[in-house]
Backbone as CSV, one residue per row, in Angstrom:
resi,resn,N_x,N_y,N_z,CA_x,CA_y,CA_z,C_x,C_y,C_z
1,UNK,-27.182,-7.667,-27.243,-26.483,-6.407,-27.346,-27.155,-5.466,-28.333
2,UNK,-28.173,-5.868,-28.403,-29.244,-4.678,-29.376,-29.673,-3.689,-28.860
3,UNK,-29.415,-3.488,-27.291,-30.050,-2.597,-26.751,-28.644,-1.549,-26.735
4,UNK,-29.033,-0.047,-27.123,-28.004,0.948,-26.842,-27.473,1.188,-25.461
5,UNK,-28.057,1.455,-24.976,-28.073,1.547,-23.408,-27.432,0.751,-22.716
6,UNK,-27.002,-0.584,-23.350,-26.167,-1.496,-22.758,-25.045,-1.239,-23.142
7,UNK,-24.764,-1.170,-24.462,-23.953,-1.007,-25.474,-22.749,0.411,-24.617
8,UNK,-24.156,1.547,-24.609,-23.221,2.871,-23.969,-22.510,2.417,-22.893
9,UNK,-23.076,1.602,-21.746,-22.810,1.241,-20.336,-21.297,0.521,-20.156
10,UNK,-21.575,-0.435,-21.662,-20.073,-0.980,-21.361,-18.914,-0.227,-22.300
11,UNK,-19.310,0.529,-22.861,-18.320,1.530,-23.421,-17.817,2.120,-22.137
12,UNK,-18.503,2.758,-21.503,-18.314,3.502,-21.021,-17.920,2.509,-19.234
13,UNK,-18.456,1.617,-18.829,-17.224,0.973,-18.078,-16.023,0.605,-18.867
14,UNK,-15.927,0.272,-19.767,-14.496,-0.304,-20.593,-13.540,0.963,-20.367
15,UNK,-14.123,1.825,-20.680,-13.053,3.229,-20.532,-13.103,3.902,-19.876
16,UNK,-13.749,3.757,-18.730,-13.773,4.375,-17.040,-12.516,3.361,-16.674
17,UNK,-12.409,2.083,-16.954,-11.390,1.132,-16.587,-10.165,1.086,-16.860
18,UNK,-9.783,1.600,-18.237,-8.913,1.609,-19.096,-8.399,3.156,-18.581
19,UNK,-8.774,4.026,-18.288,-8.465,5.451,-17.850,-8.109,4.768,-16.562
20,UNK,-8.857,4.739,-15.545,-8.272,4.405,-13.691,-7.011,3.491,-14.099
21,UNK,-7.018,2.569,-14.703,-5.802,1.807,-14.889,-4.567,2.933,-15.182
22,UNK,-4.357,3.635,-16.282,-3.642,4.540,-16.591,-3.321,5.633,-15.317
23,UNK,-4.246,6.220,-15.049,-3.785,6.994,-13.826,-3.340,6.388,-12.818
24,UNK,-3.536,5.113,-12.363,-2.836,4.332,-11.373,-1.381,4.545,-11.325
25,UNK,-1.470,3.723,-13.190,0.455,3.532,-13.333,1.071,4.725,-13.675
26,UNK,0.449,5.942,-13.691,1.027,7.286,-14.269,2.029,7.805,-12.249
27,UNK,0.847,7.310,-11.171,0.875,7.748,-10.177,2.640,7.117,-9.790
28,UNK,2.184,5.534,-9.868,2.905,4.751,-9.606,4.816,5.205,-10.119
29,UNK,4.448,5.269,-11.693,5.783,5.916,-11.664,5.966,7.180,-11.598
30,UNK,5.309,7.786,-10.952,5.771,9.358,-10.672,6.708,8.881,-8.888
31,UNK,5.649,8.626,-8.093,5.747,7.729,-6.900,7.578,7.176,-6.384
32,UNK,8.233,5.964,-7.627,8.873,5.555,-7.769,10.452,6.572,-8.128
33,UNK,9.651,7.602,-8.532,11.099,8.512,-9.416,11.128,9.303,-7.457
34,UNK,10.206,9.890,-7.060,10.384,10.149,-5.718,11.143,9.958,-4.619
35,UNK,12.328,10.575,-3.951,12.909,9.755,-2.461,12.367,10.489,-1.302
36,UNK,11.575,9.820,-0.794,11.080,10.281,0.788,12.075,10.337,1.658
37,UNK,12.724,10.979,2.472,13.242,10.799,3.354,12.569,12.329,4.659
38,UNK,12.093,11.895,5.841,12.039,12.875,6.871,13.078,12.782,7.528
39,UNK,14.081,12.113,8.030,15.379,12.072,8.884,15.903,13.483,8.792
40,UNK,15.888,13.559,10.155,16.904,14.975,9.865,17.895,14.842,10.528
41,UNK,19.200,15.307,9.734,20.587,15.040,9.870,21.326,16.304,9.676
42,UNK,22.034,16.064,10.571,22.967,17.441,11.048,23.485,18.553,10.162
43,UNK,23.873,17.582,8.565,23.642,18.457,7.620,22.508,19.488,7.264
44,UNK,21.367,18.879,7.677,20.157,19.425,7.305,20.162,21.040,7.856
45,UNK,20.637,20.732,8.814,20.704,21.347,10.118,21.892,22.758,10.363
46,UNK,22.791,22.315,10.187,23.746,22.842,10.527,24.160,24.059,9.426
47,UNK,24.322,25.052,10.062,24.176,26.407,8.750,22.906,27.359,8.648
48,UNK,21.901,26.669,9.343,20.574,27.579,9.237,20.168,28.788,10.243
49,UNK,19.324,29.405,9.906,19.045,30.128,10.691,17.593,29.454,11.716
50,UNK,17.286,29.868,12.972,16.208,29.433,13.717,15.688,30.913,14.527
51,UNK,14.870,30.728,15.124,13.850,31.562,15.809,14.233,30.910,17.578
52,UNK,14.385,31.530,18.146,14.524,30.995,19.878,12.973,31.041,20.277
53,UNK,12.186,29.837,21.094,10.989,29.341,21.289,11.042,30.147,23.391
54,UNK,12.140,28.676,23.551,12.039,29.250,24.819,13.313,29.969,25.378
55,UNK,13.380,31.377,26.401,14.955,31.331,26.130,15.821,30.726,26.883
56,UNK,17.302,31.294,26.429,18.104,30.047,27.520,19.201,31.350,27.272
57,UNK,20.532,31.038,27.969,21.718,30.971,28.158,22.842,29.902,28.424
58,UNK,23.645,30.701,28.407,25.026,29.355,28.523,25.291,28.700,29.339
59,UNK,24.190,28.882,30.588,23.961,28.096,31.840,23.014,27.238,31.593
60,UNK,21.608,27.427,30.710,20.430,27.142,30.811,20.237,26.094,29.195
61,UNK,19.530,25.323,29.117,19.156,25.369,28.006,17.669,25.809,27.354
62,UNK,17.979,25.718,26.410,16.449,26.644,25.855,15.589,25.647,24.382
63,UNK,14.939,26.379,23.804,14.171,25.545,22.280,14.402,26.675,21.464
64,UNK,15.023,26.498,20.221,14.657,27.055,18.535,14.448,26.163,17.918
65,UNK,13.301,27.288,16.863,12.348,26.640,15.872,13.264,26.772,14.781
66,UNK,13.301,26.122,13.633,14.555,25.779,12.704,13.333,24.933,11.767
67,UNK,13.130,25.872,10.382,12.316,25.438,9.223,13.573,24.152,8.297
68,UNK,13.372,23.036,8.415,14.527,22.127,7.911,13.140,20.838,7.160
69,UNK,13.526,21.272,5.780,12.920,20.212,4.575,11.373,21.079,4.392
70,UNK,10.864,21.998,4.702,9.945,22.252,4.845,8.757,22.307,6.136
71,UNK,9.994,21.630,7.046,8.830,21.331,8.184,9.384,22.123,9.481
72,UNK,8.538,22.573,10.527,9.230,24.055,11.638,9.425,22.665,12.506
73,UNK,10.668,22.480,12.999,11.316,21.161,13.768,12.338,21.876,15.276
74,UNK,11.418,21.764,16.197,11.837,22.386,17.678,13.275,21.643,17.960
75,UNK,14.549,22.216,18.540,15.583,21.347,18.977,15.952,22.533,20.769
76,UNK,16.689,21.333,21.175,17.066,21.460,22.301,18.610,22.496,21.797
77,UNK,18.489,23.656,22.456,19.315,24.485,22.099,20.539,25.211,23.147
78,UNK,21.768,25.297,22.789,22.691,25.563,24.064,23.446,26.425,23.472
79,UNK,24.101,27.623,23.806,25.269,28.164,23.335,26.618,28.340,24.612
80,UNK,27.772,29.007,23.607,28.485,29.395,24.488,28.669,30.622,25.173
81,UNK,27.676,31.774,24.204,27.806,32.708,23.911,27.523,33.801,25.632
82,UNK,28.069,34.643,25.731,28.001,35.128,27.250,26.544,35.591,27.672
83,UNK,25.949,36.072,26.577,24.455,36.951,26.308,23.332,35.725,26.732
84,UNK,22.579,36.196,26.630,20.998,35.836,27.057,20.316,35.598,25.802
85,UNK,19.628,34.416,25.288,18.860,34.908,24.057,17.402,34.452,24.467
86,UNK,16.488,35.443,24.021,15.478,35.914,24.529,14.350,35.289,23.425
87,UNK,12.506,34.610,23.568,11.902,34.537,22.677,11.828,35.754,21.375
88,UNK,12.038,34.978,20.377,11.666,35.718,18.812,13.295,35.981,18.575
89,UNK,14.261,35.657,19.266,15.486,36.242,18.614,16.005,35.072,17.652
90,UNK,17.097,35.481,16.506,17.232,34.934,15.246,18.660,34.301,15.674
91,UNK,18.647,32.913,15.697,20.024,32.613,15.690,20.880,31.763,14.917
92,UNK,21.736,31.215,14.310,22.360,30.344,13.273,23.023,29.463,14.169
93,UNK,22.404,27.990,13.519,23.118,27.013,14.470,24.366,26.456,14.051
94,UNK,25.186,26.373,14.491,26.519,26.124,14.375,26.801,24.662,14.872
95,UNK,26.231,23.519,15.005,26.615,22.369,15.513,25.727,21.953,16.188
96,UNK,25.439,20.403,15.934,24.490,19.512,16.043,24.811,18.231,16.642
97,UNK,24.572,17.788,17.982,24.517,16.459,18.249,23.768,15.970,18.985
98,UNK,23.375,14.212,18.877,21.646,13.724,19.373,20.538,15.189,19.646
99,UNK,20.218,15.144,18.370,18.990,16.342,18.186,18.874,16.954,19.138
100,UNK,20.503,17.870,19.731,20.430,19.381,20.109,21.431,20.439,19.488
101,UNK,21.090,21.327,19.739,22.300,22.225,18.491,22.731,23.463,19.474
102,UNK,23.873,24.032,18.855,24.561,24.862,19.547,24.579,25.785,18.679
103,UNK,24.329,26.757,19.363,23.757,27.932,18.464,24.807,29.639,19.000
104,UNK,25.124,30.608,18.082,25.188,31.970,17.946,23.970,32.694,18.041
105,UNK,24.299,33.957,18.252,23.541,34.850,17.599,23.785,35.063,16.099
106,UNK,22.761,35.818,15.409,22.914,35.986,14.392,24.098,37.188,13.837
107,UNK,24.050,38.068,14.721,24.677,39.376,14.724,26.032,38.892,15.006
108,UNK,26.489,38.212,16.428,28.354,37.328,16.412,27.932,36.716,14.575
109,UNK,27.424,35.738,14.755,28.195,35.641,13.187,28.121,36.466,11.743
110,UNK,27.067,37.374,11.644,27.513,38.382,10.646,28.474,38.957,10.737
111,UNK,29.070,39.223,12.346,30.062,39.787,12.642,31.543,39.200,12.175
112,UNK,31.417,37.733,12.746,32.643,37.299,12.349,33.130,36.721,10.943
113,UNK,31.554,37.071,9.932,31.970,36.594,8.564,32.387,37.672,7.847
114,UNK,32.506,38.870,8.458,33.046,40.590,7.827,34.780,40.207,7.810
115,UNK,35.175,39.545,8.562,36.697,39.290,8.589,37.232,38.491,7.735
């Protein structure tokens, strides 16, 4: 161990080692404090606003796009409503079951939350 160069080498693995170790367990419990969940559940759901993909009516069904946890999540979409809703229109879904939702317009329910 007279030589420096060796000397530096294992300094310097010793604490390349001693650091990766540390960032491991820094990861680890960051990791642990974390809850993953992607499930999306009707709560998630229900109350939001969406975008109409394809359109539909109260005969037909259609697709809105609905931003839920961060992610744009397509559902099978139906209303009761007498109107037509057309691509790009804004609607609030009102009820959710086996990942399809029943949806308003946005305008009926601004409307009916003035009362």
């Amino acid at each position: 161990m007279n030589n420096p160069i060796v000397m530096i080498a294992c300094v310097s693995i010793g604490i390349g080692i001693v650091l990766g170790v540390l960032v491991v367990w820094l990861i680890y419990i960051q990791r642990r404090r974390q809850v993953v969940d992607s499930l999306v559940r009707s709560n998630n759901v229900v109350g939001r606003s969406g975008t109409v993909e394809i359109p539909f009516n109260s005969n037909t069904p259609g697709k809105v796009r609905v931003n839920v946890k961060g992610s744009l999540v397509d559902f099978t979409a139906f209303t009761d409503e007498s109107g037509e809703f057309s691509r790009g229109d804004r609607v609030f879904i009102v009820g959710m079951k086996r990942n399809k939702v029943w949806v308003v317009s946005e305008e009926a329910f601004t409307h009916s939350s003035d009362y």
